[in-house]
C-alpha positions as semicolon CSV with decimal commas, in nm:
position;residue;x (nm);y (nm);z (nm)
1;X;11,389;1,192;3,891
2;X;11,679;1,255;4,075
3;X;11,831;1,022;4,364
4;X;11,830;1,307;4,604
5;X;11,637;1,653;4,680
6;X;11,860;1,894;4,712
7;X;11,747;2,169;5,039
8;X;11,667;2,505;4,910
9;X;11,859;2,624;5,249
10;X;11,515;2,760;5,385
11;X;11,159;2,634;5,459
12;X;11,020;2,414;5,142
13;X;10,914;2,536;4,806
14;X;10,543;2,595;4,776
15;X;10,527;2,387;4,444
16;X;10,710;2,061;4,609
17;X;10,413;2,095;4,929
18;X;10,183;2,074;4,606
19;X;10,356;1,792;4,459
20;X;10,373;1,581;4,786
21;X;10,003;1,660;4,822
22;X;9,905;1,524;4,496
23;X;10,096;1,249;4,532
24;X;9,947;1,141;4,837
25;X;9,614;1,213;4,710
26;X;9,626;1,014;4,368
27;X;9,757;0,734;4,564
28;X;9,459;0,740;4,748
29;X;9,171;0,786;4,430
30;X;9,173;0,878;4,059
31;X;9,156;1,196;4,072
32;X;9,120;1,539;3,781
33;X;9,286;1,864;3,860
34;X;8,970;2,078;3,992
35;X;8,909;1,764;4,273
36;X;9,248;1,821;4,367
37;X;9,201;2,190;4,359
38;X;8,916;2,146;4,589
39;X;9,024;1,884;4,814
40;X;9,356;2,091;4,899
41;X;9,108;2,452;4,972
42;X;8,900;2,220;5,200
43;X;9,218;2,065;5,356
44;X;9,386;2,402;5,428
45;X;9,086;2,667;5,493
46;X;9,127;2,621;5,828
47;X;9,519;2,728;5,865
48;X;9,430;3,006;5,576
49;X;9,614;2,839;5,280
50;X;9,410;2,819;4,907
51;X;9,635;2,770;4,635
52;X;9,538;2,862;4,292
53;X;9,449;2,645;4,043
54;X;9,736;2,779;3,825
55;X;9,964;2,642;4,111
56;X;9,789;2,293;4,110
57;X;9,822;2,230;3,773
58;X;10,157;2,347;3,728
59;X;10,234;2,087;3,993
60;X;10,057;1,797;3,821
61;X;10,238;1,898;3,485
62;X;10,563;1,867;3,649
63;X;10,493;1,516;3,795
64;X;10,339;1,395;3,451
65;X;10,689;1,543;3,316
66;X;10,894;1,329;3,542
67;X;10,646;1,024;3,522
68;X;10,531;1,018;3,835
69;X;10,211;1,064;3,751
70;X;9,991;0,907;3,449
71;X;9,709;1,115;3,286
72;X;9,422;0,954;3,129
73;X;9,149;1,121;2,937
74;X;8,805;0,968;3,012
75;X;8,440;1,065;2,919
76;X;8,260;1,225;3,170
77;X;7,962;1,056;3,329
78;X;7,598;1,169;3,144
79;X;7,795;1,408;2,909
80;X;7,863;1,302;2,542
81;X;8,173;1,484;2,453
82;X;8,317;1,615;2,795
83;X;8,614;1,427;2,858
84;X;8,763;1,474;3,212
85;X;9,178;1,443;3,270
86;X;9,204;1,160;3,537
87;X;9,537;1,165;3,714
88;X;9,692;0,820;3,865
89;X;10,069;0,716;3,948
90;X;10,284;0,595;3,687
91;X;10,598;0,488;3,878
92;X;10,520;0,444;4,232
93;X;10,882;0,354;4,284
94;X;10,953;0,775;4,202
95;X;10,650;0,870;4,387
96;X;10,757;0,706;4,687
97;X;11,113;0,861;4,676
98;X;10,964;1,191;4,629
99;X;10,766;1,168;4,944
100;X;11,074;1,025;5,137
101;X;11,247;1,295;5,022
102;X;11,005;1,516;5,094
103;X;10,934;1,455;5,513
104;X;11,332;1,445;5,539
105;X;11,291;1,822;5,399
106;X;10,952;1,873;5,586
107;X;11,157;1,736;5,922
108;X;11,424;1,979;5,834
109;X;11,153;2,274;5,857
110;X;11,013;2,177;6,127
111;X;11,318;2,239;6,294
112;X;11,362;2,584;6,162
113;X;11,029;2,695;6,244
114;X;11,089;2,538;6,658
115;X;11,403;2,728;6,668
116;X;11,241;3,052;6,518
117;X;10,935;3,014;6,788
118;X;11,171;2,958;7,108
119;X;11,424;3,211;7,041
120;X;11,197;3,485;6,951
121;X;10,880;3,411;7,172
């Protein structure tokens, strides 16, 4: 994981918003992919963001990749050979960085989108 994010010069990348997201949510609970899939449709409905699952997972393979996140492979309550892909942090020393890095990027929006809303409205 590198030291510093570098800014992509405009508003963040959908799939580091994803990343942050799971983050924050693993932190808080065990969680498989299609909870997180859910959790993020219910947390966004209301400001019209879904993200696809394609997205989500593509976002938890990445943070597996750079070991921020741990998966584990568990059996799945009153099933006999369903296993279910539990997600957890794995260096909470990266994951922490990543979200530091992250609101310094998110601040950095915010600013655009201010600027973009009082000069044009």
């Amino acid at each position: 994981m590198k030291k510093e994010r570098n800014s992509t010069g405009f508003l963040l990348k959908q799939k580091a918003f994803l990343k942050l997201y799971m983050i924050t949510m693993t932190e808080q609970n065990r969680l498989y992919g299609e909870k997180l899939f859910e959790l993020m449709t219910h947390e966004f409905k209301d400001v019209g963001y879904k993200p696809t699952r394609s997205e989500i997972y593509r976002a938890l393979y990445d943070l597996t990749k750079d070991n921020i996140l741990k998966r584990e492979k568990v059996k799945k309550e009153g099933a006999k050979l369903q296993e279910l892909a539990l997600y957890k942090i794995s260096d909470m020393k990266a994951a922490s960085l990543y979200k530091i890095q992250l609101k310094a990027e998110l601040d950095r929006c915010q600013l655009i989108i201010k600027k973009a809303l009082r000069d044009n409205f």
